[in-house]
HTML snippet that shows the backbone in 3Dmol.js (N, CA, C, O; Angstrom):
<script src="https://3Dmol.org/build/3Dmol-min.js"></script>
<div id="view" style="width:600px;height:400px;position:relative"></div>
<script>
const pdb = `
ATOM      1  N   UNK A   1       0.847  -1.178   0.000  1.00  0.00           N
ATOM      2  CA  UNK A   1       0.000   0.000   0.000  1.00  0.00           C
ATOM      3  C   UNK A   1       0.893   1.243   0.000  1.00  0.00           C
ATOM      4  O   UNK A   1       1.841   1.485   0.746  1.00  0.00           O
ATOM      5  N   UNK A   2       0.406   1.950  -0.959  1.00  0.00           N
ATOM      6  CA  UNK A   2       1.500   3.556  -0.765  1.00  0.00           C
ATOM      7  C   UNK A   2       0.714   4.460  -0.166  1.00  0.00           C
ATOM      8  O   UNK A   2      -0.503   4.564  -0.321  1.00  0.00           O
ATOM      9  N   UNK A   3       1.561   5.264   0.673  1.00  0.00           N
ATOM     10  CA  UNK A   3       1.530   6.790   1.258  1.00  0.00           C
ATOM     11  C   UNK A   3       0.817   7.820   0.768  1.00  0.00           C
ATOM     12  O   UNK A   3       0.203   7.535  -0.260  1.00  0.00           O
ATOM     13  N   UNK A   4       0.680   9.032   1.198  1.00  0.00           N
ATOM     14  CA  UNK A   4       0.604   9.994   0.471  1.00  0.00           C
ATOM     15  C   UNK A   4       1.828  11.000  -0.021  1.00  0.00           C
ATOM     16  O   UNK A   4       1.692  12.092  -0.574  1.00  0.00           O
ATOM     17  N   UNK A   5       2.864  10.433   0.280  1.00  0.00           N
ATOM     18  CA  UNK A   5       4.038  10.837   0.504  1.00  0.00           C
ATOM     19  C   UNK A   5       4.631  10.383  -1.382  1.00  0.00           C
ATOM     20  O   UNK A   5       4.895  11.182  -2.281  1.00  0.00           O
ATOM     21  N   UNK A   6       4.674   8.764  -1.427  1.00  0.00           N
ATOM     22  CA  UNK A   6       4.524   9.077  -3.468  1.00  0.00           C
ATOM     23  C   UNK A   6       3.638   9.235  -3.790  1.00  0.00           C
ATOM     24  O   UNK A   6       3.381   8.325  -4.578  1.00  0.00           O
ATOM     25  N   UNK A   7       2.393  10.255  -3.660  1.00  0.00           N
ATOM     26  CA  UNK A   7       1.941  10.816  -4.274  1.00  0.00           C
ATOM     27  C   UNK A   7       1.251  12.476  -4.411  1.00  0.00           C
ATOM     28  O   UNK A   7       0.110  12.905  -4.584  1.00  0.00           O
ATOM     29  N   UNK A   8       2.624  13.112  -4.231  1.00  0.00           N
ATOM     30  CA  UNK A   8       2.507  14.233  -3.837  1.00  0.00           C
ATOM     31  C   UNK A   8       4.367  14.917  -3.971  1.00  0.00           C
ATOM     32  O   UNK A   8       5.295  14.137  -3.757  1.00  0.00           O
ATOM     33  N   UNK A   9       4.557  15.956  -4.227  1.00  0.00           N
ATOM     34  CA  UNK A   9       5.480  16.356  -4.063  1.00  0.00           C
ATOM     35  C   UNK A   9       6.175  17.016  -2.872  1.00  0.00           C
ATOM     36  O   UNK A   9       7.349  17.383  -2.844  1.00  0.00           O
ATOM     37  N   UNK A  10       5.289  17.109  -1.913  1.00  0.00           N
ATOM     38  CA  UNK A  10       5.559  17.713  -0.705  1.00  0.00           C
ATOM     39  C   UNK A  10       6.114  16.993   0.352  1.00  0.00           C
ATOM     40  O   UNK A  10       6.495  17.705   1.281  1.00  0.00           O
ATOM     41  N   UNK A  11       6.310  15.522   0.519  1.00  0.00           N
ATOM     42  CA  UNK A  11       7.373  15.185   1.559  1.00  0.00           C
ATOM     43  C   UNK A  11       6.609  14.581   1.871  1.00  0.00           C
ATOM     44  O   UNK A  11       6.353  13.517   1.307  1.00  0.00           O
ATOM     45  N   UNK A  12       5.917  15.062   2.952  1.00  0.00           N
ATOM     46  CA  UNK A  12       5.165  14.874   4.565  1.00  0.00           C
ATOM     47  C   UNK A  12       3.972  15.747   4.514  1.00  0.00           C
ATOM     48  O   UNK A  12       4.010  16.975   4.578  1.00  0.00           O
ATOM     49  N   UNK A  13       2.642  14.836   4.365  1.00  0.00           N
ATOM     50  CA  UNK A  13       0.987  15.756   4.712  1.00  0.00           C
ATOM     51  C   UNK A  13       1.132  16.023   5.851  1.00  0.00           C
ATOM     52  O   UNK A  13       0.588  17.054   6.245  1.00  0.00           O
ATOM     53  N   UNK A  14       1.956  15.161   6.864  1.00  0.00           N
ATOM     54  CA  UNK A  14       1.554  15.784   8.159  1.00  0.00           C
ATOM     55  C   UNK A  14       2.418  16.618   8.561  1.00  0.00           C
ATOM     56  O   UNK A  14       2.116  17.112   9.647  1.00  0.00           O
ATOM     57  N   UNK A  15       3.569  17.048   8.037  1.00  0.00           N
ATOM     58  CA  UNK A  15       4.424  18.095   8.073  1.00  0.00           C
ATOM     59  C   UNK A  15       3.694  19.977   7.480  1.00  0.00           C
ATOM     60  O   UNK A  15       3.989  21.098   7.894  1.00  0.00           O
ATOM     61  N   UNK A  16       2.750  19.545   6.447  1.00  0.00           N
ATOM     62  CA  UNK A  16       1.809  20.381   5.914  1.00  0.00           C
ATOM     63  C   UNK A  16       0.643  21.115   6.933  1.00  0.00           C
ATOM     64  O   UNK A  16       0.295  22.266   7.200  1.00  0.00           O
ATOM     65  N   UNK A  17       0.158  19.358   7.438  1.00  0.00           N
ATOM     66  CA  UNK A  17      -0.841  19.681   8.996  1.00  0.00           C
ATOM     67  C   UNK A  17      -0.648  20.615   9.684  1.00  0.00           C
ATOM     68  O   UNK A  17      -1.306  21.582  10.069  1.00  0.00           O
ATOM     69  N   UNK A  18       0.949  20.006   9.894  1.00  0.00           N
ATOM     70  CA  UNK A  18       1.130  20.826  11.028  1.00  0.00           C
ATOM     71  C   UNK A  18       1.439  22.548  11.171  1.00  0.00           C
ATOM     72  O   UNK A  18       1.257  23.260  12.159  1.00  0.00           O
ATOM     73  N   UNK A  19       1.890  22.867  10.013  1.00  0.00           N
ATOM     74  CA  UNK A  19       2.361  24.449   9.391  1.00  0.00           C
ATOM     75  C   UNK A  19       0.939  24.959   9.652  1.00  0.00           C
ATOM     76  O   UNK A  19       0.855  26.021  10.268  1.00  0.00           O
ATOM     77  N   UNK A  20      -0.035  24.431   9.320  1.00  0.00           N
ATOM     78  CA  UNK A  20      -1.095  25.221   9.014  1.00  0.00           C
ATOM     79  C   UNK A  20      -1.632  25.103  10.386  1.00  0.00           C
ATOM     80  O   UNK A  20      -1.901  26.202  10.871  1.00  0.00           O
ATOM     81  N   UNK A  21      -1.837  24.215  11.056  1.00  0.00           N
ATOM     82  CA  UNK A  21      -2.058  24.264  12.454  1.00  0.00           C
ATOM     83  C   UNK A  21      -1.917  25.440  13.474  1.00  0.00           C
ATOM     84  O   UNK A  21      -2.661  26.165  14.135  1.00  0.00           O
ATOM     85  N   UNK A  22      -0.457  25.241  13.241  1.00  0.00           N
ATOM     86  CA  UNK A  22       0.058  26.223  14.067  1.00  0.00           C
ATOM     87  C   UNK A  22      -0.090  27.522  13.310  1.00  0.00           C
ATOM     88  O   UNK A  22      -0.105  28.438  14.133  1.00  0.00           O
ATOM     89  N   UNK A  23      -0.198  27.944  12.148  1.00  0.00           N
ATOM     90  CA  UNK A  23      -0.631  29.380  11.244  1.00  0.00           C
ATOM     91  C   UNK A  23      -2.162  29.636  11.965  1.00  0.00           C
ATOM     92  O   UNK A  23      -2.589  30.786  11.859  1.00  0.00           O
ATOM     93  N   UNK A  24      -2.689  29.027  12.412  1.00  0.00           N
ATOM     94  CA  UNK A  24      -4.152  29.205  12.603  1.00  0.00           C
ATOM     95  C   UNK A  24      -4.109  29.103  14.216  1.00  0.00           C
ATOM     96  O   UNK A  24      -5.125  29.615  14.687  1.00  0.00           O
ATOM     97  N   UNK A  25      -3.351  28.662  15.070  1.00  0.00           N
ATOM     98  CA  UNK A  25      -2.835  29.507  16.553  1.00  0.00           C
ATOM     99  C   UNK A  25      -2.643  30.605  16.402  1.00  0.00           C
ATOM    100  O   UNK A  25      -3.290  31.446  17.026  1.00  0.00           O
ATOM    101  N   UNK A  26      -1.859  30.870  15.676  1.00  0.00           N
ATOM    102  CA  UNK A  26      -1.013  31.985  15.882  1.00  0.00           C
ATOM    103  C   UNK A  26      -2.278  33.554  15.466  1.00  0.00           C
ATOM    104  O   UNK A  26      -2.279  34.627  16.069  1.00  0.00           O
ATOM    105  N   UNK A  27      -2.913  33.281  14.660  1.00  0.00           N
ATOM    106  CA  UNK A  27      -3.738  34.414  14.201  1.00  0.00           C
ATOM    107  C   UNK A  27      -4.722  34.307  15.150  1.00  0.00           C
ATOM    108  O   UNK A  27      -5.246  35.384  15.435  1.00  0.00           O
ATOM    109  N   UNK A  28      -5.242  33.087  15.879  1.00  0.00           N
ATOM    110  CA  UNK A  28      -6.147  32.886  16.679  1.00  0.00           C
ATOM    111  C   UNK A  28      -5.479  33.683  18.273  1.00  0.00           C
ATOM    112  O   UNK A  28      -6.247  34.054  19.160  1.00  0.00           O
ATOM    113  N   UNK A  29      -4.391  33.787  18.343  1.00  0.00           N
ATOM    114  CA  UNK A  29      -3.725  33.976  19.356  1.00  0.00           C
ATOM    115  C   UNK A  29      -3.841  35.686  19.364  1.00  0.00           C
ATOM    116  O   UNK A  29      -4.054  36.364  20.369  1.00  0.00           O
ATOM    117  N   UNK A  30      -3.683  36.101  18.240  1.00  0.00           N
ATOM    118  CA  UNK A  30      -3.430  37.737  17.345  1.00  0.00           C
ATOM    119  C   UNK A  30      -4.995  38.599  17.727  1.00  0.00           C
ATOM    120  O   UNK A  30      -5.093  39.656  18.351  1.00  0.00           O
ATOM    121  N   UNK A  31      -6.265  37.661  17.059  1.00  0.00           N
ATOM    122  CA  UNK A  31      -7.008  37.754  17.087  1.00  0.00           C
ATOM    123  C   UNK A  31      -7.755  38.329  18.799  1.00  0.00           C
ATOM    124  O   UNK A  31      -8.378  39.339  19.126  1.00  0.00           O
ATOM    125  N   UNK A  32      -7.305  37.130  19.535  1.00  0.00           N
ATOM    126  CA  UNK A  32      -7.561  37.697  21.061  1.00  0.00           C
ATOM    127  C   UNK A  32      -6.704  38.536  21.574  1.00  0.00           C
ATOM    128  O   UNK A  32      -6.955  38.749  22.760  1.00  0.00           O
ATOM    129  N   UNK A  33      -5.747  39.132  21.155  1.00  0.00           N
ATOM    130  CA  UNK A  33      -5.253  40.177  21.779  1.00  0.00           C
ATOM    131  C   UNK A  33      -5.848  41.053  21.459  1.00  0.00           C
ATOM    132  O   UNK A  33      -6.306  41.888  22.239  1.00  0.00           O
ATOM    133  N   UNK A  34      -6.053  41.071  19.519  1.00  0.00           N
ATOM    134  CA  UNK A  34      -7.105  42.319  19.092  1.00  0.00           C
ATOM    135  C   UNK A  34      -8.338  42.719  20.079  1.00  0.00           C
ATOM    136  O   UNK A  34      -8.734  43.883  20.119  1.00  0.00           O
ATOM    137  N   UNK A  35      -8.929  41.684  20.879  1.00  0.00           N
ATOM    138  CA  UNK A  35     -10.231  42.140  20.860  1.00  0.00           C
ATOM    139  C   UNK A  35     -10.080  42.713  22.541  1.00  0.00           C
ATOM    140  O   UNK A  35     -10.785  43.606  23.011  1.00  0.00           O
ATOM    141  N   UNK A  36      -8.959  41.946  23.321  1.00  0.00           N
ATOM    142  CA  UNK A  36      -8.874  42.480  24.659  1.00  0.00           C
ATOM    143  C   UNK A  36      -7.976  43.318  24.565  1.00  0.00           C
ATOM    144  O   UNK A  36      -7.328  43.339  25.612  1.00  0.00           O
ATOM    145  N   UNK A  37      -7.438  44.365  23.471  1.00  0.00           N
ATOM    146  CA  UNK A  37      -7.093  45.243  23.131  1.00  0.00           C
ATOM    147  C   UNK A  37      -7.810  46.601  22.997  1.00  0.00           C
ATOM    148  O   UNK A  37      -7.446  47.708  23.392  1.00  0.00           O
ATOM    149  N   UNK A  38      -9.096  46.172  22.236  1.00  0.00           N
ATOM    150  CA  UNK A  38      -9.845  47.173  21.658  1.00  0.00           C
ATOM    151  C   UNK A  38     -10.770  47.305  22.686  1.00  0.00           C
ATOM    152  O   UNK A  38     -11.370  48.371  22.831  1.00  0.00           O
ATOM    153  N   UNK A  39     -11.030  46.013  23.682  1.00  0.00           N
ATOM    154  CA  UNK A  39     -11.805  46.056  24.901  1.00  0.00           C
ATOM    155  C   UNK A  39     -11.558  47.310  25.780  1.00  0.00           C
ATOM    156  O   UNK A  39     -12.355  48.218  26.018  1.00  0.00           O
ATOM    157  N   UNK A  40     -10.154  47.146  26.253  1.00  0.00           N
ATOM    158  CA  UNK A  40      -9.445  48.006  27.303  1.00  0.00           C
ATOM    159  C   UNK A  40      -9.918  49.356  26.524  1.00  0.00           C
ATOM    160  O   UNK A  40     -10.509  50.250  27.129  1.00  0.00           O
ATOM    161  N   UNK A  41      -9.571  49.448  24.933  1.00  0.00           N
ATOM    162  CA  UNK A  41      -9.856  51.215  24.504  1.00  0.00           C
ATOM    163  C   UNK A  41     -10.749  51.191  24.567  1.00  0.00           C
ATOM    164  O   UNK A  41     -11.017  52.302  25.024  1.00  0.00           O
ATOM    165  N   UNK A  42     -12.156  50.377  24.362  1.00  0.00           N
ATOM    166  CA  UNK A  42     -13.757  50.866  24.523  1.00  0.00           C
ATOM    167  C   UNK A  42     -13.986  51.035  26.057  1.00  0.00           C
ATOM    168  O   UNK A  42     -15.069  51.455  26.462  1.00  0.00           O
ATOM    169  N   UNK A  43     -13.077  50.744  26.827  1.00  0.00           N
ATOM    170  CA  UNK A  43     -13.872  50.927  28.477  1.00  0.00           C
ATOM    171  C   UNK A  43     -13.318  52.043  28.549  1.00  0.00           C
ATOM    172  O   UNK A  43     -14.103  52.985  28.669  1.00  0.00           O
ATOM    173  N   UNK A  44     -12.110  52.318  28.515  1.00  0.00           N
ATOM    174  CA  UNK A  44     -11.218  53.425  28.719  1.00  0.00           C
ATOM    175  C   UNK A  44     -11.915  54.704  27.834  1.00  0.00           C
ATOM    176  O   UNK A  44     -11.975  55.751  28.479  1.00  0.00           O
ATOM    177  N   UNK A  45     -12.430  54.760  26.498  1.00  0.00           N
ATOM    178  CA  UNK A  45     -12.782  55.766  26.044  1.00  0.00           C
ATOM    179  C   UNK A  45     -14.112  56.284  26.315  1.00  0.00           C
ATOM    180  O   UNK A  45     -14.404  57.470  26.162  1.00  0.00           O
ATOM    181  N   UNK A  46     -15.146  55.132  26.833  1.00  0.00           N
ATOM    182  CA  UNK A  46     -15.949  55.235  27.077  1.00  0.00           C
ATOM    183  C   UNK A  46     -16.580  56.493  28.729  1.00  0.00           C
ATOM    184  O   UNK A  46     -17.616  57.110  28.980  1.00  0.00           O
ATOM    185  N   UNK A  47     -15.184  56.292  29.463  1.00  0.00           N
ATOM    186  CA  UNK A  47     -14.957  56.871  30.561  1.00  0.00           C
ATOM    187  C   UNK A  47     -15.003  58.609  30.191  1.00  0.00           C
ATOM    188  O   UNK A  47     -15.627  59.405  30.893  1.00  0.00           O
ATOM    189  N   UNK A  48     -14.214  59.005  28.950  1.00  0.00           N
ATOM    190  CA  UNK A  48     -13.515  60.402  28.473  1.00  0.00           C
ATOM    191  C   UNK A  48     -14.589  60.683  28.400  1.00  0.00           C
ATOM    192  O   UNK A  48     -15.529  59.920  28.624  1.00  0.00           O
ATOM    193  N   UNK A  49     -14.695  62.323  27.932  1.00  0.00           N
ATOM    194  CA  UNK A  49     -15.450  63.909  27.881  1.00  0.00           C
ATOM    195  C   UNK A  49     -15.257  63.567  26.492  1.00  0.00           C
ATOM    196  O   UNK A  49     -15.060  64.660  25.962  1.00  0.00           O
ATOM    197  N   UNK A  50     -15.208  62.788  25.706  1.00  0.00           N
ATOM    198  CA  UNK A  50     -15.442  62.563  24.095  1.00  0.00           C
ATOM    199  C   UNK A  50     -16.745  63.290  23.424  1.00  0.00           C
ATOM    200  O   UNK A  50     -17.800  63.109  24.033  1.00  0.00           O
ATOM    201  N   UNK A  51     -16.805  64.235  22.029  1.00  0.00           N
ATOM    202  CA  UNK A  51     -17.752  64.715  21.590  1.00  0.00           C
ATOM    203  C   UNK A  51     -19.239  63.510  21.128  1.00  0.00           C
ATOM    204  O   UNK A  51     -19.570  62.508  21.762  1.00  0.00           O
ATOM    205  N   UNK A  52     -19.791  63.985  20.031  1.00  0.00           N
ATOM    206  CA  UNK A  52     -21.228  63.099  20.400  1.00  0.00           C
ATOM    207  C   UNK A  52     -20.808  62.482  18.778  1.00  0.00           C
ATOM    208  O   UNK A  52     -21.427  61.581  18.211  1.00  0.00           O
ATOM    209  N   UNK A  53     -19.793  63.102  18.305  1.00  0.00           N
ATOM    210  CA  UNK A  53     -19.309  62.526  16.867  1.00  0.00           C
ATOM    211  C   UNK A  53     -18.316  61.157  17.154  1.00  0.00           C
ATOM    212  O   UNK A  53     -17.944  60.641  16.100  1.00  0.00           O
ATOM    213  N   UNK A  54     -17.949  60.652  18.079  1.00  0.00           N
ATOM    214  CA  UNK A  54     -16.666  60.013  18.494  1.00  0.00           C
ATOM    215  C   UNK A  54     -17.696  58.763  18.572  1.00  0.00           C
ATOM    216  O   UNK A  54     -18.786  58.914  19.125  1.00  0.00           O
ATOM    217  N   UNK A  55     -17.269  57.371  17.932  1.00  0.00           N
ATOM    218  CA  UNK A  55     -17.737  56.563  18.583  1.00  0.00           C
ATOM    219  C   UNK A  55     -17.176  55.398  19.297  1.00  0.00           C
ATOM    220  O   UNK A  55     -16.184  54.759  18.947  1.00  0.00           O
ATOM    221  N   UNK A  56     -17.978  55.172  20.424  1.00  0.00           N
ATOM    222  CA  UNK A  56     -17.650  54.532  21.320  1.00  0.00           C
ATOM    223  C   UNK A  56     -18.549  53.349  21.467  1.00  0.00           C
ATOM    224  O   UNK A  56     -19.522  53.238  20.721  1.00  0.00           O
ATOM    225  N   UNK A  57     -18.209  52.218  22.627  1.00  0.00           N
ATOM    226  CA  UNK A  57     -19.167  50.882  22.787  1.00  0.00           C
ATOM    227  C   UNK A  57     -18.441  49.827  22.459  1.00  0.00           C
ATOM    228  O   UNK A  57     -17.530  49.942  21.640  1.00  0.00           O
ATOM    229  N   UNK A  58     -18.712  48.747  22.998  1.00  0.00           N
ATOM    230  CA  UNK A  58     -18.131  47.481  22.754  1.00  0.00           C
ATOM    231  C   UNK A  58     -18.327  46.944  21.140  1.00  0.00           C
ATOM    232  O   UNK A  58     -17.365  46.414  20.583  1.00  0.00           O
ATOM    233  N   UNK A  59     -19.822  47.136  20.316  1.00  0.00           N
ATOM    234  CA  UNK A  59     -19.704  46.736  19.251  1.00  0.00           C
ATOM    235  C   UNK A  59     -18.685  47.582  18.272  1.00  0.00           C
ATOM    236  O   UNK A  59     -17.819  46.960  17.656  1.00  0.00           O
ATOM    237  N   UNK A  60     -18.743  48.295  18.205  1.00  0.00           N
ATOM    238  CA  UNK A  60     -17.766  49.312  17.622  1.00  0.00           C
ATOM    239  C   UNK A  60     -16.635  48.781  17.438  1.00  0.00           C
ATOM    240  O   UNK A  60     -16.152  48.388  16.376  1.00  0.00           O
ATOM    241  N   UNK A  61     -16.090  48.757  18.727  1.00  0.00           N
ATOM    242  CA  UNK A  61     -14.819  48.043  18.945  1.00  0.00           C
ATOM    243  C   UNK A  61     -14.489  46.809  18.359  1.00  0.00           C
ATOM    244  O   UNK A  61     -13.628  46.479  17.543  1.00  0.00           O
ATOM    245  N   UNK A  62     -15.357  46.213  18.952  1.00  0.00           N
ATOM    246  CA  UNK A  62     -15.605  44.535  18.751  1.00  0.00           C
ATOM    247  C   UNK A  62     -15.440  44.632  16.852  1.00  0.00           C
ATOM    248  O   UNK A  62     -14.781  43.757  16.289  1.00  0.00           O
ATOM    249  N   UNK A  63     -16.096  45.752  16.036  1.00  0.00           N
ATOM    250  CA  UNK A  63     -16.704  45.192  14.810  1.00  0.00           C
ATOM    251  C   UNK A  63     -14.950  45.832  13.963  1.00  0.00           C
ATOM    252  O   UNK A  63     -14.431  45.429  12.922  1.00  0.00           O
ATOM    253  N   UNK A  64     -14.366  47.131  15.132  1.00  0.00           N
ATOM    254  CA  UNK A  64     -13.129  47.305  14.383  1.00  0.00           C
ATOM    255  C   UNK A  64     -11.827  46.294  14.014  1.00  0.00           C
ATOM    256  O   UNK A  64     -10.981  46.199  13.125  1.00  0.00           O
ATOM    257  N   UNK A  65     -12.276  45.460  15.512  1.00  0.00           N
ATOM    258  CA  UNK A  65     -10.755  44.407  15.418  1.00  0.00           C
ATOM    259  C   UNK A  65     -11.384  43.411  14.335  1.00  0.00           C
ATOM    260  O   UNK A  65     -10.578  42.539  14.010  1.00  0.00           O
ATOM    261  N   UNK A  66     -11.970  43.370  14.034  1.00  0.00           N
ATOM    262  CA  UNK A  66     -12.394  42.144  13.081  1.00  0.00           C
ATOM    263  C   UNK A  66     -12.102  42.931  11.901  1.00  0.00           C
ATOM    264  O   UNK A  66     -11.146  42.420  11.317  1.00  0.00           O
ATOM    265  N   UNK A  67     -12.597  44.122  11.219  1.00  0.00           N
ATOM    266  CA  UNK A  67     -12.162  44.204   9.859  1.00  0.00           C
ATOM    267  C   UNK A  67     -10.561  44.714  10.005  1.00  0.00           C
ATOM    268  O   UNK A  67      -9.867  44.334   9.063  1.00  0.00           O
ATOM    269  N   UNK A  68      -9.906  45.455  10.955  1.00  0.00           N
ATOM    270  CA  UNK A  68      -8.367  45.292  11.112  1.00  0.00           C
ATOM    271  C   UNK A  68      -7.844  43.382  10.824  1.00  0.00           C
ATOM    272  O   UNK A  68      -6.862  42.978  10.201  1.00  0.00           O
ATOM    273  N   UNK A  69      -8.412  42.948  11.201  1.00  0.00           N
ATOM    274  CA  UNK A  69      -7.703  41.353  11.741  1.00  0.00           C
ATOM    275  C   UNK A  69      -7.800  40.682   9.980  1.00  0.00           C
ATOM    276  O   UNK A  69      -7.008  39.924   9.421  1.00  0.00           O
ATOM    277  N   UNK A  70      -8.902  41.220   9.519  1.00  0.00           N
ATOM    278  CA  UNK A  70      -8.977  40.434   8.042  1.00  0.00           C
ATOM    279  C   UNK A  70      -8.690  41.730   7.127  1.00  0.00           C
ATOM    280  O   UNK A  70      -9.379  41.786   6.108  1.00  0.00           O
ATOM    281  N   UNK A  71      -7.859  42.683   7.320  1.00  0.00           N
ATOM    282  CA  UNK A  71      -6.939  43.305   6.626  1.00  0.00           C
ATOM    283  C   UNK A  71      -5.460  42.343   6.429  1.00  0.00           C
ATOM    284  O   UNK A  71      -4.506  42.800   5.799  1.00  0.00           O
TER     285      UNK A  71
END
`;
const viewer = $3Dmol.createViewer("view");
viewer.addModel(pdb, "pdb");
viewer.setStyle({}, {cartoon: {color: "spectrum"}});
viewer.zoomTo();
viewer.render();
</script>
């Protein structure tokens, strides 16, 4: 019985697995800093003498780290 290994040019699928594995920690990892990032600035700004043009709130926040994160 053969591998997937002759049949493929890449070596090792599970060497492949694993790259992508860990690529998808790592943004997952990125991702939660974004949002307990943008958390801390929505509580924190939320506190300020900010005008009525400024916006503030958790969705806001919440909806900025997501289109930053899939930039």
């Amino acid at each position: 019985m053969t591998n997937a290994r002759n049949w493929s040019g890449f070596g090792s699928w599970h060497g492949i697995h694993k790259a992508f594995e860990t690529a998808q920690a790592i943004m997952t990892m990125i991702f939660g800093w974004l949002i307990i990032a943008d958390t801390i600035r929505a509580l924190t700004k939320k506190n300020s003498h900010a005008g009525p043009n400024v916006r503030t709130g958790m969705r806001n926040s919440l909806h900025d780290s997501v289109m930053i994160f899939m930039i």
